[in-house]
Each structure stands twice: as C-alpha cells, then as structure tokens.
matplotlib code that plots the C-alpha trace (Angstrom):
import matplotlib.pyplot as plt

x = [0.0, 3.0, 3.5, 0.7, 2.0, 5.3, 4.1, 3.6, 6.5, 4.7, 6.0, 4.0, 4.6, 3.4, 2.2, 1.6, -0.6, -0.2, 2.8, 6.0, 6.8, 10.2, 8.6, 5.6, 8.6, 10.5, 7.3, 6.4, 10.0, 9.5, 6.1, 7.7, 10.5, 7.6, 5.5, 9.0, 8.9, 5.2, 4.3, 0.9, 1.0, -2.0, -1.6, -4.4, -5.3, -6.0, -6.4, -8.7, -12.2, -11.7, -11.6, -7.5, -7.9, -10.6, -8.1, -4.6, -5.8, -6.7, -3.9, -1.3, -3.1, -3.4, 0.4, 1.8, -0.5, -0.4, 3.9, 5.2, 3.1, 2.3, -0.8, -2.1, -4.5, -5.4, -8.0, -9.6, -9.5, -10.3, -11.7, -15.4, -18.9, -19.9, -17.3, -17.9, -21.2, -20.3, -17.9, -19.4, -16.5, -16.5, -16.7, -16.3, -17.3, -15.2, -12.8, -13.4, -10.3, -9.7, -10.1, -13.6, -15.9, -16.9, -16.5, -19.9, -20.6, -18.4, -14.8, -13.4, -9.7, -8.4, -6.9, -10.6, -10.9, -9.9, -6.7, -7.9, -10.2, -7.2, -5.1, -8.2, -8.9, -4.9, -4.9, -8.2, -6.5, -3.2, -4.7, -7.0, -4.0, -2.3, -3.5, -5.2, -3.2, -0.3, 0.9, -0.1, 2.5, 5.4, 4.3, 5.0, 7.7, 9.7, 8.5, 10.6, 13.7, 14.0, 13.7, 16.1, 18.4, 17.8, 19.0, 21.9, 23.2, 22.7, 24.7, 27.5, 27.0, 27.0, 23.7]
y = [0.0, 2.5, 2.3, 4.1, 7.4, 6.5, 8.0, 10.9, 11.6, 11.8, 11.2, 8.7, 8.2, 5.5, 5.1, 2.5, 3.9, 7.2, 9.6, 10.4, 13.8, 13.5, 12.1, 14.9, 17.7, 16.0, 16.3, 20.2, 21.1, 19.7, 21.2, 25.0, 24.4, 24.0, 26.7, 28.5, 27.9, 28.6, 25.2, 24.3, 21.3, 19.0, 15.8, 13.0, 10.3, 6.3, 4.8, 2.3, 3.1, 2.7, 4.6, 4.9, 5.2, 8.5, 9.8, 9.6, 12.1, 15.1, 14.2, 14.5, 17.7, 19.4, 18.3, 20.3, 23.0, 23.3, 21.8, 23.3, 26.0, 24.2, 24.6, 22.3, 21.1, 17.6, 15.4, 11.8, 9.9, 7.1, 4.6, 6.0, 4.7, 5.3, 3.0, 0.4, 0.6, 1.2, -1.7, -4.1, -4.3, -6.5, -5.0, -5.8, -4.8, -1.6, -2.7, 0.0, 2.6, 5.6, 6.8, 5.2, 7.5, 9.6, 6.9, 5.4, 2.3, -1.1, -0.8, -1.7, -2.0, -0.5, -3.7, -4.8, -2.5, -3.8, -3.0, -1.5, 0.8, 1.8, 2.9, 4.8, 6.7, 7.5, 8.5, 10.5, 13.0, 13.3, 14.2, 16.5, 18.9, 17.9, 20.1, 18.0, 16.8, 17.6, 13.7, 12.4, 15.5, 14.2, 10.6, 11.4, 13.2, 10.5, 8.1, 10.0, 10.3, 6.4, 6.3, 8.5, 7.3, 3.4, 5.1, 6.5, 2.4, 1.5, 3.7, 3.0, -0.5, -0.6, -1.8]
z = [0.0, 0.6, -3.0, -4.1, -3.8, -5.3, -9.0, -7.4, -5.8, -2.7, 1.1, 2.9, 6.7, 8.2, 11.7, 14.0, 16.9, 18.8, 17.3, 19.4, 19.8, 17.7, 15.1, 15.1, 15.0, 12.4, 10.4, 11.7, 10.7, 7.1, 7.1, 8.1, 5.7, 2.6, 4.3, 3.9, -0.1, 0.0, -0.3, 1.1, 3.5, 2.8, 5.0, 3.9, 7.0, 6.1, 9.7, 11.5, 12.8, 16.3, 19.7, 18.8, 15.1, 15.4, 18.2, 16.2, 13.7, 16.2, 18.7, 16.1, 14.7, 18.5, 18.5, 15.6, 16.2, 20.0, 20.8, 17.2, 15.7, 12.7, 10.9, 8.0, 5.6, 6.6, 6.1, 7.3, 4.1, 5.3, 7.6, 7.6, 8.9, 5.1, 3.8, 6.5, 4.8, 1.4, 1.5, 4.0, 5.9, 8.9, 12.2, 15.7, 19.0, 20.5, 23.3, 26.2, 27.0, 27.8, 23.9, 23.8, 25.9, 22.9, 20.0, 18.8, 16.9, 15.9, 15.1, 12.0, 10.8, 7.1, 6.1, 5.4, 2.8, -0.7, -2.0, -5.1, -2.8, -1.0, -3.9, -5.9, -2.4, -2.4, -6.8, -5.6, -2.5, -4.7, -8.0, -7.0, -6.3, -10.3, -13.2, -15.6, -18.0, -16.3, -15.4, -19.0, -20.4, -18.0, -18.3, -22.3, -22.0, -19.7, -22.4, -25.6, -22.7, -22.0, -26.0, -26.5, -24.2, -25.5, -29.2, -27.6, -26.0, -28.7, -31.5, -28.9, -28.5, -32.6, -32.9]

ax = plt.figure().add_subplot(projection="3d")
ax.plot(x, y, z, "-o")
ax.set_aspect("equal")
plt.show()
C-alpha cells in the first residue's frame, strides 16, 4: 500500500498507533521548511475506525499546532462509517479505553478495505491537487527520454 503514492512523488509516513513527539517535530519542521517555499501542506489520514484510530488524527493535529506551531491542511480519508457501509466491511465490538468515551458504533480495521479501494482513495487525495493533463505531459515526456536514451546504448553498442 506504501507504493501508491510513489508516481507521485509523494511522502507517505506510516504510523503504528499514537505519534511520538520527535517524530511529530521531524514532520512540523518539514512542514515550516515548505510553508517557507510557500508550499501548502496537505496531510491525507488512512487509519482504522476505532476509539484509537478517530483519536490519532486530532492528537497528532493538537500536537503540531499546539507543541510546534504548525498549521495544516489535513483530512480523514479514510476509515469512515460510510465506507464500513459502502464496503461491508467487517466490524467488531469496541474494546473499552480511555479513547472510547466519545467513540460510537463497531470498530473496524483499514486492512478490510480492498486493495484496489485503498489505492483509488490514495490516486483520488493526490490528483486533485495535479493540473489536468499535467501527469499524461510528463508521463510522455519520460516516455521519448527512455527512448532516446535506449537510441543513444545502442549507437554506442553498434547496434
């Protein structure tokens, strides 16, 4: 699934439960830098739909905002009730903590979704910020490089 950004040239950063602080400021300090070379920062969220899934999101938010003065664009791509729904994912009963007095309904892990879900929802939040046309011209254009460049081994190979 980390591949799916990879035609994009597109950082993914993968996390496995609550973020550490160092990693939250090695990503606010990347942020600033492209706020710096008036970049906008938009940060897209694929997580489970659980008490700890629903909380990683805003804690990491409140974090960058609230320790390192970081504001961004970010939004919950997925998981959703609607594509629990959508997708009849399996579900199963929320295990009570301390991040599930406000969380309502069954839980339901991102794995579930298909694969090919998963990648569209990725193609979706990335292209939306690509002028159109924009990927086919440099998709062309790296297509007439590797030909040229297959011409050129091959005058000096002598074939």
């Amino acid at each position: 699934m980390l591949d799916a950004a990879d035609p994009y040239g597109v950082k993914v950063l993968p996390l496995r439960g609550f973020s550490s602080l160092s990693m939250l400021y090695s990503a606010a300090v990347t942020f600033r830098e492209m706020a710096r070379h008036d970049k906008e920062v938009y940060v897209y969220f694929f997580g489970d739909h659980d008490p700890s899934g629903r909380g990683i999101d805003s804690s990491a938010l409140r974090s960058l905002e609230d320790d390192f003065g970081v504001s961004i664009n970010f939004d919950r791509v997925a998981l959703t009730e609607d594509q629990i729904r959508d997708y009849n994912l399996p579900t199963r009963v929320t295990k009570k903590s301390s991040h599930s007095k406000k969380f309502k309904g069954r839980s339901a892990e991102i794995d579930a979704l298909p694969m090919d879900a998963l990648r569209e929802m990725v193609d979706e939040a990335i292209s939306q910020h690509i002028p159109r046309g924009w990927l086919e011209r440099i998709e062309s254009i790296e297509a007439q490089e590797r030909a040229t460049l297959d011409s050129f081994v091959g005058c000096i190979r002598g074939e």
